[in-house]
C-alpha positions as a printed NumPy array, in Angstrom:
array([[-67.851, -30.571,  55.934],
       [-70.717, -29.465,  57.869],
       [-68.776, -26.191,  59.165],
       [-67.949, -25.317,  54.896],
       [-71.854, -25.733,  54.878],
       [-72.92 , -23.812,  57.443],
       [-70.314, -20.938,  56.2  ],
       [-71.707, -20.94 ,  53.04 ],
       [-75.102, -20.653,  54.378],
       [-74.108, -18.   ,  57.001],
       [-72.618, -15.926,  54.173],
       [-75.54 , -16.125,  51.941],
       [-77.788, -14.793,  54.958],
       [-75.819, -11.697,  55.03 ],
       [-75.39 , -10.798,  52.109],
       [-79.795, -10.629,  51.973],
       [-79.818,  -8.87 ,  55.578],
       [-77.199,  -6.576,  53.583],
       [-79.659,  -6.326,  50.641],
       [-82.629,  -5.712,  53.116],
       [-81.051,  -3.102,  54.875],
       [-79.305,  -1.188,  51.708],
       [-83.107,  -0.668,  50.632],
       [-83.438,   2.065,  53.123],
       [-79.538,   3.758,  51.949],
       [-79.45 ,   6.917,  50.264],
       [-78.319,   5.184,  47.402],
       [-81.562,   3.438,  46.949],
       [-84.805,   5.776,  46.612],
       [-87.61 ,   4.667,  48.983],
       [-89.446,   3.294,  46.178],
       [-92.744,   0.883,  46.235],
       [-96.356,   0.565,  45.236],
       [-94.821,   0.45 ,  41.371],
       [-95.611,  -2.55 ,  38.293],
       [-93.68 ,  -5.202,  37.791],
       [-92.304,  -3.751,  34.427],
       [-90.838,  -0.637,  36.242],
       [-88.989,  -3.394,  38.89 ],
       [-87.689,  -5.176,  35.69 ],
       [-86.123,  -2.097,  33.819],
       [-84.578,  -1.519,  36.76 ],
       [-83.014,  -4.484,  37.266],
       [-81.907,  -4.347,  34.052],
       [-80.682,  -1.131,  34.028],
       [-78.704,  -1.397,  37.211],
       [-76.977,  -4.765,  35.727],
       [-75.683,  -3.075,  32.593],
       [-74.432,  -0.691,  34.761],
       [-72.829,  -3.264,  36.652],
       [-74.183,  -2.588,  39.964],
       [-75.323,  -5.651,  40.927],
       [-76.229,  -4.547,  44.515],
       [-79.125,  -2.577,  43.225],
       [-79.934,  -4.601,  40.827],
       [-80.805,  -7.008,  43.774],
       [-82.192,  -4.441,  45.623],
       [-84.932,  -4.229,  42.81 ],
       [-85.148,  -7.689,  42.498],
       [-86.934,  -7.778,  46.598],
       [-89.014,  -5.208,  45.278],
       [-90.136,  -7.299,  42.262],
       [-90.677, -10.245,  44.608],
       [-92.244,  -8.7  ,  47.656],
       [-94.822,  -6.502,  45.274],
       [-95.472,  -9.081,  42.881],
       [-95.381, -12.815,  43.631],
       [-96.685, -14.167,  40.679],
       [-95.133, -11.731,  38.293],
       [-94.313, -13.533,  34.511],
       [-91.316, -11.371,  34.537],
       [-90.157, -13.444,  37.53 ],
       [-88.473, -16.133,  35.741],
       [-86.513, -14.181,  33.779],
       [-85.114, -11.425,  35.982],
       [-84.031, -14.461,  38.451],
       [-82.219, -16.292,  35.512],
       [-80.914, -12.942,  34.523],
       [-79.187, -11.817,  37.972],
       [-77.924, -15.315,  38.005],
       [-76.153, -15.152,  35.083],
       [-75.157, -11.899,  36.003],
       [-73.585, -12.637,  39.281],
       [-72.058, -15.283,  37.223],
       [-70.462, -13.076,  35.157],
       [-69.413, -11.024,  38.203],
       [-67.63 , -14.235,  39.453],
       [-70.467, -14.233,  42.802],
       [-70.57 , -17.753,  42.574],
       [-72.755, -17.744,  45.75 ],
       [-75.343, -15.394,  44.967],
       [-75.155, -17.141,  41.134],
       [-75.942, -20.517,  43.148],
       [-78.871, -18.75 ,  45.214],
       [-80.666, -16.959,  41.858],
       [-80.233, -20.593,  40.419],
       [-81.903, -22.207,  43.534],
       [-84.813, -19.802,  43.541],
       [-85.204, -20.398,  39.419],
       [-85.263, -24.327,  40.091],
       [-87.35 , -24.169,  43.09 ],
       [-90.335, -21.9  ,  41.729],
       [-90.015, -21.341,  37.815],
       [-88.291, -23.502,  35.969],
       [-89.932, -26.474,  34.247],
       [-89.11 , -28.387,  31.19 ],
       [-85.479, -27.367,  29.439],
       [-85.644, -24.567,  31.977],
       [-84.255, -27.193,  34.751],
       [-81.98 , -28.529,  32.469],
       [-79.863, -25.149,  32.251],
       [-80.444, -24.258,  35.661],
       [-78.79 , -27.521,  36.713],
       [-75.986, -26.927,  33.924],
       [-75.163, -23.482,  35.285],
       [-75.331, -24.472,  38.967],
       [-72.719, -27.211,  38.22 ],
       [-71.044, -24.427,  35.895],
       [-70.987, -22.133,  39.1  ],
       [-69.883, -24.215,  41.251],
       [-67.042, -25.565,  39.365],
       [-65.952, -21.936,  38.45 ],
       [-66.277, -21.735,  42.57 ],
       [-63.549, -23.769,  43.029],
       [-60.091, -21.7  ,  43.47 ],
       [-57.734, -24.383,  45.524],
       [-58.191, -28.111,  45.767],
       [-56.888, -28.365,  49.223],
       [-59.255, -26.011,  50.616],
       [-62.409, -26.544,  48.784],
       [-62.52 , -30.398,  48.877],
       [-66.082, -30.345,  50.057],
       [-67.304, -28.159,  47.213],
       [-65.385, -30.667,  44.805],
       [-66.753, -33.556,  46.295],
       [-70.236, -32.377,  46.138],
       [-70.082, -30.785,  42.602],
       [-68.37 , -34.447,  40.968],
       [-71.872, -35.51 ,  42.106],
       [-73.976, -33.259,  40.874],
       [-71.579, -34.03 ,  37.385],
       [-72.72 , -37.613,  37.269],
       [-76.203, -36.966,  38.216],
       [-76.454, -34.707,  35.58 ],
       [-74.881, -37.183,  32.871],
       [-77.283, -39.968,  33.924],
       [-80.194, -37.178,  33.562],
       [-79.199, -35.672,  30.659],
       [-77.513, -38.244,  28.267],
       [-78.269, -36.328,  25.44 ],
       [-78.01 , -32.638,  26.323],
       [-76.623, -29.783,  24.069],
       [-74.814, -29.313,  27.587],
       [-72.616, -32.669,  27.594],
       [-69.554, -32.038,  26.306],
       [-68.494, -29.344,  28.547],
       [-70.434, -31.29 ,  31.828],
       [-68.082, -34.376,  30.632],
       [-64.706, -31.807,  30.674],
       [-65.807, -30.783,  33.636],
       [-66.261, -34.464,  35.145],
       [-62.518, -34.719,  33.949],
       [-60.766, -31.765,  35.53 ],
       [-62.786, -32.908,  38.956],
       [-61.374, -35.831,  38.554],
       [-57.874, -35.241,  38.074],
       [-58.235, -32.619,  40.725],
       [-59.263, -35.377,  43.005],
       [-56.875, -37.718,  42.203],
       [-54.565, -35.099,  42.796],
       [-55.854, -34.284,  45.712],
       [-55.748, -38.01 ,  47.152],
       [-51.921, -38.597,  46.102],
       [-51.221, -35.628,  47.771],
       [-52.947, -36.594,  51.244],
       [-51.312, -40.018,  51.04 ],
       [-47.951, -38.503,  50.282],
       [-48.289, -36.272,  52.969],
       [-49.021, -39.556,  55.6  ],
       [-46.729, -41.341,  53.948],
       [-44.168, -38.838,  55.027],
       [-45.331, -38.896,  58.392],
       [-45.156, -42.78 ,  58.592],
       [-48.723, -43.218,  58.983],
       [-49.267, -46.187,  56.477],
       [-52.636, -47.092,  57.168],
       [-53.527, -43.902,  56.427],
       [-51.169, -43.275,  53.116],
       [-52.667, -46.689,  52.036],
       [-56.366, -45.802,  52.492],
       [-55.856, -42.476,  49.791],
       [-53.849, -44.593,  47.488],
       [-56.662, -47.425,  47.206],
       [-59.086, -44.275,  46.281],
       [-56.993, -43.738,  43.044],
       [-56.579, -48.115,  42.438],
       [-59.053, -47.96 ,  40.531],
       [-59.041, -44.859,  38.593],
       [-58.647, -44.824,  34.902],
       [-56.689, -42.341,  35.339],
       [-52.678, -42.112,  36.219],
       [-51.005, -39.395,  38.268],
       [-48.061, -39.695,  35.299],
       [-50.587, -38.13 ,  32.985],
       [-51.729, -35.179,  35.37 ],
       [-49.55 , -32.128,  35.191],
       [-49.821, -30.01 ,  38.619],
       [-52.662, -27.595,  38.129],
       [-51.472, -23.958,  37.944],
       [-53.991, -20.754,  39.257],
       [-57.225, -20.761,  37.192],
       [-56.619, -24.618,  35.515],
       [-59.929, -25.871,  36.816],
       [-61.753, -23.121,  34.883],
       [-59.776, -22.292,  31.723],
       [-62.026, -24.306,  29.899],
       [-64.233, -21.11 ,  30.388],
       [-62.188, -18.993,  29.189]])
């Protein structure tokens, strides 16, 4: 679990030494000193282009230049939903972290903690492979139901709470199927008593095919 972390967190920190560096490219005019407005256009512009790496690239410049900038909420919920879009779950999650950490308050926090789950879920291409991911976005689910008992959100959080859970029901009859094969019955007992109490029943879950966890996106 910790190494998924620290991959995660490894990746992120290149992809912002990338940014750093790609300010000094040819691609990028050595540009500073300018208002937050001309930062924001940019940004703008560069994401209906759909270059997203300049777009961040203008987004530093916004930051760096001016730290208290009004137009800093939105252009960090804007590149998040952009990167979204994109399908860079990672850089999605980071936009989203910055948004929650420094800017958002009231039914700002509420989205931001929608479209993290939304990201993250959307993040999730193989069971198998991204158990940790799973594990750790179920939670965020149910904290977000207990928080939010009421939000315009609900439905699809509750959807989502259901395809993570089938997923990881799945994912446990698999694991104790796969012991079970191998005659370890301690161990092919201790997955099966994960699903005992589960509402639901592996006769109802049809084997997920590529893209089942997000199709209700689409």
């Amino acid at each position: 679990m910790r190494i998924v972390k620290n991959i995660k967190q490894t990746f992120t920190l290149l992809m912002f030494v990338a940014l750093f560096l790609g300010c000094s490219s040819k691609d990028v005019v050595n540009e500073y000193d300018r208002p937050a407005l001309y930062w924001y256009k940019n940004i703008v512009k560069e994401v209906a282009s759909s270059n997203l790496d300049k777009a961040d690239n203008y987004y530093i410049s916004l930051r760096s230049e001016h730290i208290r900038s009004p137009l800093l909420p939105t252009a960090t919920m804007f590149l998040a939903q952009a990167h979204m879009e994109d399908q860079a779950f990672i850089m999605a999650d980071y936009y989203l972290d910055e948004y929650l950490k420094k800017y958002a308050t009231g039914s700002g926090v509420e989205q931001a903690k929608f479209l993290k789950i939304k990201a993250a879920f959307l993040g999730i291409k193989d069971i198998n492979k991204d158990q940790k991911l799973m594990i750790d976005t179920l939670n965020e689910v149910n904290k977000f139901v207990k928080s939010y008992p009421s939000s315009d959100y609900l439905a699809v959080v509750q959807t989502i709470r259901v395809r993570l859970s089938m997923a990881q029901y799945m994912l446990n009859e698999n694991i104790a199927s796969l012991y079970g094969r191998l005659g370890k019955d301690k161990a092919t007992a201790i997955y099966r008593a994960k699903n005992a109490n589960s509402p639901l029943n592996i006769a109802d879950i049809k084997a997920p095919k590529v893209g089942f966890l997000d199709s209700i996106f689409n």
